[in-house]
N, C-alpha and C positions, 0 to 999 in steps of 0.2 A: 820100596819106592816105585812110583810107576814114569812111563813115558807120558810126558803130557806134551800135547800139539800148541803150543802159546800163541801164533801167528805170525805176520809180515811183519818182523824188524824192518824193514826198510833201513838197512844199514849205507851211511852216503863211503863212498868209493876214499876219502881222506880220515875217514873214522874207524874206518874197519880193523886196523892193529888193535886200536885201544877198545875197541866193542868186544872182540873176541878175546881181550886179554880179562876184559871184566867179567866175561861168562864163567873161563878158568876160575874167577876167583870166589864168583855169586855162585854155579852152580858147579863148580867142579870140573878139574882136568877131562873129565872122561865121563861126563855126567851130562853132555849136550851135544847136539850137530846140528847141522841147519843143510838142507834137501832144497832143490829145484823142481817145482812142478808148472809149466806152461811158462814159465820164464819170471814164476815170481818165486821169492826167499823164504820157507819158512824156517821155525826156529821151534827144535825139540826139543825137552829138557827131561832128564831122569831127575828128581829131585820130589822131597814133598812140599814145596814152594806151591801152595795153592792161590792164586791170587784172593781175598774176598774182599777188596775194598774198590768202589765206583773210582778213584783216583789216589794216586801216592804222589806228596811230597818230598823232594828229591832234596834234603838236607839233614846238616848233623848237627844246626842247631832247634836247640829243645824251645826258645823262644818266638824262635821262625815258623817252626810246625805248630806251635798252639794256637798262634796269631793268625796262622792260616785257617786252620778248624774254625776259630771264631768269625773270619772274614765271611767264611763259607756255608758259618751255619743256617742262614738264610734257605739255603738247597736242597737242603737236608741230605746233602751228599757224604756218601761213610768214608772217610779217609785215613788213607795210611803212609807209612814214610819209610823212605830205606836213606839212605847214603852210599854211594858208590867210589869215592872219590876221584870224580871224574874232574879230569885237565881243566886249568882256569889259565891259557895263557891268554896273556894282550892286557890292552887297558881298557878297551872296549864292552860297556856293560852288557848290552844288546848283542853284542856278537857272541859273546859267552853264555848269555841265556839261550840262544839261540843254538849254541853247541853242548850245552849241557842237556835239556831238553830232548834232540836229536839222538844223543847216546841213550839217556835214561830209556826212552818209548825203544831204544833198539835193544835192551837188555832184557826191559821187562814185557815189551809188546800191549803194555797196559797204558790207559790215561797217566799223563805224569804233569808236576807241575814244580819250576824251577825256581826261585825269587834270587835276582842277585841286585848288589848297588855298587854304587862307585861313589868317592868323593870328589867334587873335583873343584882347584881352583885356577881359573883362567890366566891369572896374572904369574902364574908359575909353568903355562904350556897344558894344562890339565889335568896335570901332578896332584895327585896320586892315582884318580882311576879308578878300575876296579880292584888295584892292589890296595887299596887303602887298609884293609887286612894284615898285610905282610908286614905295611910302611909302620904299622902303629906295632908290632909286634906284639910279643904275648901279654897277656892281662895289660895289653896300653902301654908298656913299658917305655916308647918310645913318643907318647903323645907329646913330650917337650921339643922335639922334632917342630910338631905343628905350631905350637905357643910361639916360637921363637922366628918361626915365619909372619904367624899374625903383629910382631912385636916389630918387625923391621918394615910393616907397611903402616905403622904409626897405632898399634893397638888394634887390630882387628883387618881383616882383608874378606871382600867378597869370594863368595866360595856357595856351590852348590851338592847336596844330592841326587843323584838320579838313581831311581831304581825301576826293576823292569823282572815283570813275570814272564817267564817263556811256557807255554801249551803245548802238549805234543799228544795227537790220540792219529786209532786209525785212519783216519779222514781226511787228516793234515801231511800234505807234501811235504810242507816246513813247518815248522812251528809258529801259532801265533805270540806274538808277544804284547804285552800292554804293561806300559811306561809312566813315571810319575817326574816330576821334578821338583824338590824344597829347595828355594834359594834362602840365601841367610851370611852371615858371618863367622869365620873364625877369627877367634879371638885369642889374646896372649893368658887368657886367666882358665883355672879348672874350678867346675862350678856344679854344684848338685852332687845327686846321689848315683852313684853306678850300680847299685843295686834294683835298680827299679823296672819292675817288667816292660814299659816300653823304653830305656834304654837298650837299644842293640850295637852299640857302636859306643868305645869311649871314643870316639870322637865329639859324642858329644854335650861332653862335661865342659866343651868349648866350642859350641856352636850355639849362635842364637839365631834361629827363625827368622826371614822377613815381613812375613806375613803376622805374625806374633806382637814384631816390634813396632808393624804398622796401627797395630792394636792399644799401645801403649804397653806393652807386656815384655818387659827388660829379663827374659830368660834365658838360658842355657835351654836345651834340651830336658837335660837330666836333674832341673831344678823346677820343672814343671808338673801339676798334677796329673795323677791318669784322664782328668777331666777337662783341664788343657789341653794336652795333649791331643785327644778326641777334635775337641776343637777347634783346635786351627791347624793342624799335623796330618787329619783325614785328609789322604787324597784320592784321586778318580779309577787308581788303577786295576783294586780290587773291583769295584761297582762294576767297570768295564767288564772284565772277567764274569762276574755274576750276569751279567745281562748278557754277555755270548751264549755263557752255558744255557739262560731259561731261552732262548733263540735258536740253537742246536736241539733241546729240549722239544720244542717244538716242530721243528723241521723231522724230526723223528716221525711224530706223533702223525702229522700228517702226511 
């Protein structure tokens, strides 16, 4: 294995247990150190960890990383993915992409790119959040949890999606983030298929879109075609993203 010189983690001062507990884990007890030169941090690693991809996707799910590749094949940027499983406390989607990001860029000192979402419905305080993961438990186990809140607000209760990519390269103090929102309803019924590649969430085999329904289109999520889907479900936060990167892209160049 050789030393390779990765560069400035920029590790922030409340991250730093769990950044270095990750190193331990990604490159080895005794397989890293990070040196001071003129008052910046860098970050050595013995390891054969060669970076070769323009950006990594920082998840362990398999239909988050593929949806990303295609969001981004526009760029023609080569991407790769790890998992670290770095900390998701709070309910705050934006704060946690924004700290997942932070760690990921200080592990790998590479482009990185985070996507998280939250459920949320207002007339419950904004219950569930970004735990909507935990609240539905394994394979949805728990999704009658939700049914039975839509069912006490008279069959259905306003509830939204937010999701939110956090960016993190050398150039970024903090990470940028870019944000989407689906508003729509939960509902007391399970509807569709959960097999379906853009299903990510059994939540929602009981949600129906507002924007869908403004359409005349009485679906669920996950009873919608891939071609529904597409269109009325596309929102701005990928395009946002693509249009920083050919902007960065350029500011390069010139």
């Amino acid at each position: 294995m050789n030393f390779i010189n990765l560069g400035k983690p920029n590790i922030q001062p409340n991250q730093r247990d769990e950044v270095l507990s990750l190193y331990n884990g990604f490159y080895g007890v005794n397989n890293w150190s990070l040196y001071s030169s003129k008052g910046e941090e860098y970050l050595i690693v013995k390891s054969n960890f060669k970076p070769k991809h323009d950006l990594y996707i920082i998840t362990s799910n398999m239909k988050k990383f593929v949806s990303g590749i295609d969001m981004l094949n526009n760029l023609k940027i080569n991407v790769g993915q790890f998992d670290f499983g770095i900390s998701e406390d709070g309910f705050d989607v934006e704060l946690i992409a924004t700290h997942k990001a932070q760690v990921a860029y200080s592990v790998l000192c590479r482009p990185v790119l985070c996507e998280d979402s939250g459920f949320v419905i207002p007339d419950k305080d904004g219950w569930p959040g970004a735990r909507v993961k935990r609240e539905l438990g394994e394979n949805g186990i728990n999704l009658n949890k939700f049914n039975d809140i839509a069912k006490k607000f008279g069959g259905e209760v306003y509830s939204y999606w937010f999701m939110c990519l956090g960016y993190c390269d050398s150039m970024l103090d903090v990470p940028k983030l870019f944000s989407s929102k689906i508003e729509g309803y939960l509902i007391d019924k399970v509807l569709g298929d959960r097999t379906l590649d853009h299903v990510k969430s059994d939540i929602s085999l009981s949600f129906i879109p507002q924007v869908s329904r403004a359409a005349g289109l009485e679906k669920t999520i996950a009873e919608m075609s891939s071609e529904e889907y597409k269109k009325y479900l596309t929102t701005n936060r990928w395009s946002e993203l693509e249009d920083y990167f050919k902007e960065r892209i350029k500011t390069k160049i010139n």
